[in-house]
N, C-alpha and C positions, 0 to 999 in steps of 0.2 A: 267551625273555626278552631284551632289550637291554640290554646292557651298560653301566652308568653310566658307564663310565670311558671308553666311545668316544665321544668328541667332539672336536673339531678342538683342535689342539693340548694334547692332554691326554698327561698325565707320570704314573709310576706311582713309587711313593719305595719302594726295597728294603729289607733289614730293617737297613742298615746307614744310610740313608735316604739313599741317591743317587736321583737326581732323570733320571729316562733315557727320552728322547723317541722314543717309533714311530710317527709320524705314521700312515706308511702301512700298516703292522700294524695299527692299531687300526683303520684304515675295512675292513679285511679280518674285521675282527671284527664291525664293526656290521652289513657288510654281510649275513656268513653270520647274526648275531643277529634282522635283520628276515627273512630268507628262514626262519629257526625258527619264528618269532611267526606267520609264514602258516599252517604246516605243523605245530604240534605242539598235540596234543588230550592233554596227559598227565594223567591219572588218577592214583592212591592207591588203591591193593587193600590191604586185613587180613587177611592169611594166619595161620591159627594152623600150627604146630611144635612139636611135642614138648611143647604146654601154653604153647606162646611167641609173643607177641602180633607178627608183622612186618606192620611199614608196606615196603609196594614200589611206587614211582612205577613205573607202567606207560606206555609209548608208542604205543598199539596200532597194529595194519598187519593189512593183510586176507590177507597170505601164509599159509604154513603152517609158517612158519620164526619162532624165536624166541628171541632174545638173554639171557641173562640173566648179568647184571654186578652182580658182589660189589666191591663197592668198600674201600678202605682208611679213607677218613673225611677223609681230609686233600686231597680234590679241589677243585677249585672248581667248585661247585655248575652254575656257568654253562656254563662247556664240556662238562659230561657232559649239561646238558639240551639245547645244538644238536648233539651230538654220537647222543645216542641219537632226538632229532628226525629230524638227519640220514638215520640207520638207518630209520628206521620209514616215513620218505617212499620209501624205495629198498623198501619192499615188507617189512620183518621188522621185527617186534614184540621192540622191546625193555624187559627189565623193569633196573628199579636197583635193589637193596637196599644198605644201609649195615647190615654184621655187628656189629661193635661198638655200635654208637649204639640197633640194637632190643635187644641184650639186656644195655644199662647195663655194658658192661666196660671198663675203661682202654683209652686209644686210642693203643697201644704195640707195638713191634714184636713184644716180649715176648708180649703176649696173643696177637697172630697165631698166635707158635709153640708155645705149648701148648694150642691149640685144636683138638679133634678132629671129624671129620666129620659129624657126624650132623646139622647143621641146613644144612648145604649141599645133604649129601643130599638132606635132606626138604626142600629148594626146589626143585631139580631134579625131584625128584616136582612136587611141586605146580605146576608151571611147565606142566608138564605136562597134567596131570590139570585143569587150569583153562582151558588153552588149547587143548588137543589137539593142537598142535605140537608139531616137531621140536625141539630144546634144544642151544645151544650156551653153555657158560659162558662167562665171559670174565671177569678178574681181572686185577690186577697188584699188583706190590710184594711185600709179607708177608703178603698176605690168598692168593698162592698157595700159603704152605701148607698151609692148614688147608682149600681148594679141592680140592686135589688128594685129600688126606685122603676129603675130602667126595664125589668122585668115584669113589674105589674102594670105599669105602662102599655106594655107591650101585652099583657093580658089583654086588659082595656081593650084596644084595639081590635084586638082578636075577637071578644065579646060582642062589639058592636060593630063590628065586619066593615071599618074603617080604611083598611088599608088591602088592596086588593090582591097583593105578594102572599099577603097569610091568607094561605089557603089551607084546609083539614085535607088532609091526604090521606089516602086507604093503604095499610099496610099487606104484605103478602097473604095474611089472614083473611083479609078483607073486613077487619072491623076499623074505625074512625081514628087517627093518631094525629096529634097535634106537632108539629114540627117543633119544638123546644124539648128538649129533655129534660132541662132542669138544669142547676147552680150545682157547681164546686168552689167553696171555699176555704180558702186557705187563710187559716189565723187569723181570722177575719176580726176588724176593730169596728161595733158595731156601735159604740157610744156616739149619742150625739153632743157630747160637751164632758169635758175631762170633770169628773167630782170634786169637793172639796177634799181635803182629804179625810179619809176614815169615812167617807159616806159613800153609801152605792153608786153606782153609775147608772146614767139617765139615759138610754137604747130609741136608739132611732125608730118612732115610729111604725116604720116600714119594717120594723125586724120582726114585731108580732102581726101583722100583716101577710107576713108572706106567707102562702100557702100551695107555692110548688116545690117537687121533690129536691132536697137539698145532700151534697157530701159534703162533709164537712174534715179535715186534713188541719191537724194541730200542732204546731211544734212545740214538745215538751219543754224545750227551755227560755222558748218566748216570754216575755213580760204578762202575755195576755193567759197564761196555761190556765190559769184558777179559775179563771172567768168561764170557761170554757161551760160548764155545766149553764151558766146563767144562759148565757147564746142559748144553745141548746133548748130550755124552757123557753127563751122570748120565741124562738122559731116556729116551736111546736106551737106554739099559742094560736097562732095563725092556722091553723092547720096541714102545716109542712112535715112532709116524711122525712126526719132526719137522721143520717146516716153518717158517724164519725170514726176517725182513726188518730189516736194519737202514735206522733215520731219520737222518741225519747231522743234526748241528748242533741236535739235540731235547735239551734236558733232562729235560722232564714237560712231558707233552703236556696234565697235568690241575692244572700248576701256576702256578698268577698272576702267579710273579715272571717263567716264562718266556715274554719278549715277543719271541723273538728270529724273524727273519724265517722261518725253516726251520719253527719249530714254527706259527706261526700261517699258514703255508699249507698244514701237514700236517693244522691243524684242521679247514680244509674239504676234504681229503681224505680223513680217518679213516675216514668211512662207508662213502666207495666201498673201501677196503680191507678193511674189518670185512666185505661183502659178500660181498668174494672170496675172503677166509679161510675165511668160512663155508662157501663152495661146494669149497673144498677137503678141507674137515670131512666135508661130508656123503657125496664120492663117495670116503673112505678109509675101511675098515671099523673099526668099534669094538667091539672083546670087551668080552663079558661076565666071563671068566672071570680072575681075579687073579693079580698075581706076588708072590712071597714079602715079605715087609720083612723087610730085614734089622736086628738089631739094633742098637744103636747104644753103641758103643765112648766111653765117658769121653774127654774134648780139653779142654787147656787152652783158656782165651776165655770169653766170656759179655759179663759189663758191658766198660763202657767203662772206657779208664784214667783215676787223680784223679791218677797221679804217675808217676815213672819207675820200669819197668818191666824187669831183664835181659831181654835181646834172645835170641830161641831160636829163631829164624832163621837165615840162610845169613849168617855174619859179615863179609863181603865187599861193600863196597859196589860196584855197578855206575858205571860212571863218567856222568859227564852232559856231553851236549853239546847247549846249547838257548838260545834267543833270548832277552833283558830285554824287557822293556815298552818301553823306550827301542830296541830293535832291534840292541844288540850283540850279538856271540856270546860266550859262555862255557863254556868245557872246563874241566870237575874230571876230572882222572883219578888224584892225589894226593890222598888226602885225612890224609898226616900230618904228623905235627908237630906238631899243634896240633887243639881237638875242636871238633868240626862238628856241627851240628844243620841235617839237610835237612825241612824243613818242608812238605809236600802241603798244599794246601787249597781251597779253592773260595768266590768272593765269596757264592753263593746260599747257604752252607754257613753257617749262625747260630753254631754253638759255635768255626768259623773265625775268623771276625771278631772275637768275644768276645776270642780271646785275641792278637791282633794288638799289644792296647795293652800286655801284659804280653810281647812278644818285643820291641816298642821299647824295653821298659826293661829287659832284660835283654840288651840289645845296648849300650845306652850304660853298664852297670855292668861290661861286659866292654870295655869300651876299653882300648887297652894291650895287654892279654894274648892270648895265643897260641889263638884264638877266631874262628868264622864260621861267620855262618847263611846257609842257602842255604833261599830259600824257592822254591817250585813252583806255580804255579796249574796247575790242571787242567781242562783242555779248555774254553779259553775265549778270547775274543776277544782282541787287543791292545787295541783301542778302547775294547772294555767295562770291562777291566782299568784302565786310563787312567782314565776317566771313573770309576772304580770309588776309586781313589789320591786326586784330585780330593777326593772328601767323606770316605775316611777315610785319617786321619794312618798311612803306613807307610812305617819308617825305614830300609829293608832293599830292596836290590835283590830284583826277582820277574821270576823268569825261566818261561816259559810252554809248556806240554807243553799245546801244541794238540790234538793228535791221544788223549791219554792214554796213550801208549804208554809213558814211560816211568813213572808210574806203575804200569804194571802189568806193568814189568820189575822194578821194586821191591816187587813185590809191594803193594799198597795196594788194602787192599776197603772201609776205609772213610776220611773225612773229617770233621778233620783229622786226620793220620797223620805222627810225627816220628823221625824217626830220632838216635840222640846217636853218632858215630864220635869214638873216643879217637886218641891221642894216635899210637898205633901203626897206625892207619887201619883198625879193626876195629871193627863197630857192637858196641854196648855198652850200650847203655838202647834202648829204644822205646816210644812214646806212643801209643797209638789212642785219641781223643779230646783237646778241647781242654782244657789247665788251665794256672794260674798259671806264668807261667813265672820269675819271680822272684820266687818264695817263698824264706824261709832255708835250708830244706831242699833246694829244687831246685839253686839254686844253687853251696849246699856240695857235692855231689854232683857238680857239674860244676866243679870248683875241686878238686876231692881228682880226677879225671881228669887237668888241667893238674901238678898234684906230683907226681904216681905217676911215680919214679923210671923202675921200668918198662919207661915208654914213652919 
């Protein structure tokens, strides 16, 4: 399919509605769009499941290898069809299912993680048993929980020769191959409940659990990058060979607002990478037999915060030393006397922006007083940032963690994420999520910090 939006000088307007020109991104776009339009014959199969109707666009390929991608629901439709185009001209049949959308369930991170495996599994069968191919899942976000789930699942079965589809097949060699290759995922969000803030995150389970071969594909300017090493250790726990590559300068590889050059050259890249994943899948072996889950211990976290929150984290702010949009430098390494809200966020981040207009007005009603907000963007351009100021009103210096690293010195898993330091330089509230920030309540609450003798 051709993208409507590649055409010579065409603008895409973000959700804050800046106006941001890629000239030469977008002809890399039309261009990989019409070499799709040559090459892709994609189909619509009806698979039933456990009584359950799925629709799965299929890409077919004449190999004996085949893709199949559980999506999140919030892709754009365009990039995963030259994307699994891609794949299927390079020799491997790739299928797409959308998990939520066939079985009518809210399309929340939430539903990801209380979702158990059984209709993953049974794609993976049926992936199978319809194609007679080899099977490599591939996932990303919060749909690799319930993936992973789906996967040992489908061990299970294998193990105790439940389902008569999984059959062990003899390879050309003639030694014993199990038709699964193994997991690719992609940024994969493997918490099971968002933390307080400043405190670790709490991994699903099934993350140290797994133990078939895994790729792992990171986008460098994802929220999730820092974590990245933690995944990594939960996986291997389980005894999973894992195998990663980080993308610099990618947000979402399957997300609209990201035009940025890095990600639309990685778009025509992805397949030849998805190929060689796959052939690393297939020459590392994958059990059948399962590792324990362990159970899962009660942690503060869950929803997002509506208000200020004590702080149950490491009460110690780390110091900051990092660039303005305008290119000065800035060192806090004091933060008392007087209380501080350091503020994470991100332009592409909607509940970010939303509350931008209520830190300007809670900036100008603390004039005078022994008060400074210290805001952060997260792993983003200066330019972009710029251009970003341009269309919305922000009254506050923003100083910029390129790399994200100080974010995740600070602990930060998600955005926006605020820290409130008193008066005696000790964090003291914390926000995960964005809200009003000159409510009466909020306010007073940072105003009874400034009186407290105390400090």
């Amino acid at each position: 399919m051709i993208y409507l939006l590649c055409l010579n000088d065409i603008c895409e307007r973000n959700k804050a509605g800046l106006l941001m020109k890629h000239r030469f991104s977008m002809c890399l776009l039309l261009l990989l769009s019409l070499v799709t339009l040559t090459i892709d014959a994609k189909e619509v199969l009806s698979i039933e499941i456990l009584g359950e109707e799925f629709s799965v666009d299929r890409h077919p390929a004449s190999g004996n290898q085949l893709i199949l991608f559980i999506s999140t629901g919030y892709e754009m439709p365009e990039r995963i069809n030259s994307i699994a185009a891609g794949v299927a001209a390079l020799g491997i049949e790739f299928w797409h299912v959308d998990l939520l959308e066939n079985l009518f369930l809210p399309k929340a991170a939430s539903t990801f993680r209380n979702m158990d495996g059984r209709y993953v599994a049974g794609l993976i069968t049926q992936a199978h048993a319809l194609s007679g191919k080899q099977v490599t899942v591939m996932t990303r976000a919060y749909a690799s929980i319930p993936t992973l789930r789906g996967i040992r699942k489908w061990q299970q079965q294998q193990a105790a020769g439940q389902n008569k589809l999984s059959q062990i097949q003899t390879n050309s060699g003639g030694s014993a191959s199990i038709y699964l290759n193994g997991v690719i995922l992609l940024s994969p969000e493997l918490f099971i409940k968002i933390p307080e803030l400043g405190l670790e995150p709490l991994f699903a389970p099934v993350a140290s659990a797994t133990n078939i071969p895994v790729v792992l594909f990171q986008s460098g300017s994802r929220g999730n990058r820092w974590q990245l090493h933690k995944v990594i250790d939960k996986l291997q726990q389980g005894g999973a060979q894992v195998y990663s590559k980080l993308f610099p300068g990618v947000t979402g590889i399957f997300y609209a607002g990201d035009t940025a050059a890095e990600t639309i050259n990685l778009l025509t890249k992805l397949p030849d990478e998805i190929i060689r994943a796959n052939q690393l899948l297939v020459n590392t072996h994958t059990p059948i037999e399962v590792q324990p889950v362990e159970a899962i211990s009660s942690a503060p976290g869950g929803n997002l915060d509506t208000s200020l929150r004590p702080f149950k984290g490491n009460p110690v702010p780390s110091p900051l030393s990092l660039f303005t949009v305008q290119g000065e430098k800035v060192n806090h390494t004091d933060y008392t006397g007087k209380v501080t809200l350091v503020n994470f966020w991100a332009s592409w981040c909607g509940p970010c922006v939303e509350e931008i207009p209520s830190l300007n007005r809670l900036l100008e009603k603390m004039k005078g007083k022994p008060f400074e907000l210290i805001s952060i963007d997260y792993a983003e351009q200066r330019d972009n940032i710029r251009e970003f100021m341009k269309a919305v009103d922000v009254d506050f210096p923003v100083l910029l963690d390129t790399d994200g690293k100080v974010s995740a010195l600070w602990n930060v898993v998600v955005f926006p994420s605020t820290f409130v330091i008193a008066p005696d330089g000790t964090i003291v509230y914390g926000v995960k999520g964005g809200i009003h920030w000159d409510t009466p309540e909020i306010m007073q609450k940072i105003t009874d910090l400034m009186d407290d003798r105390s400090y």
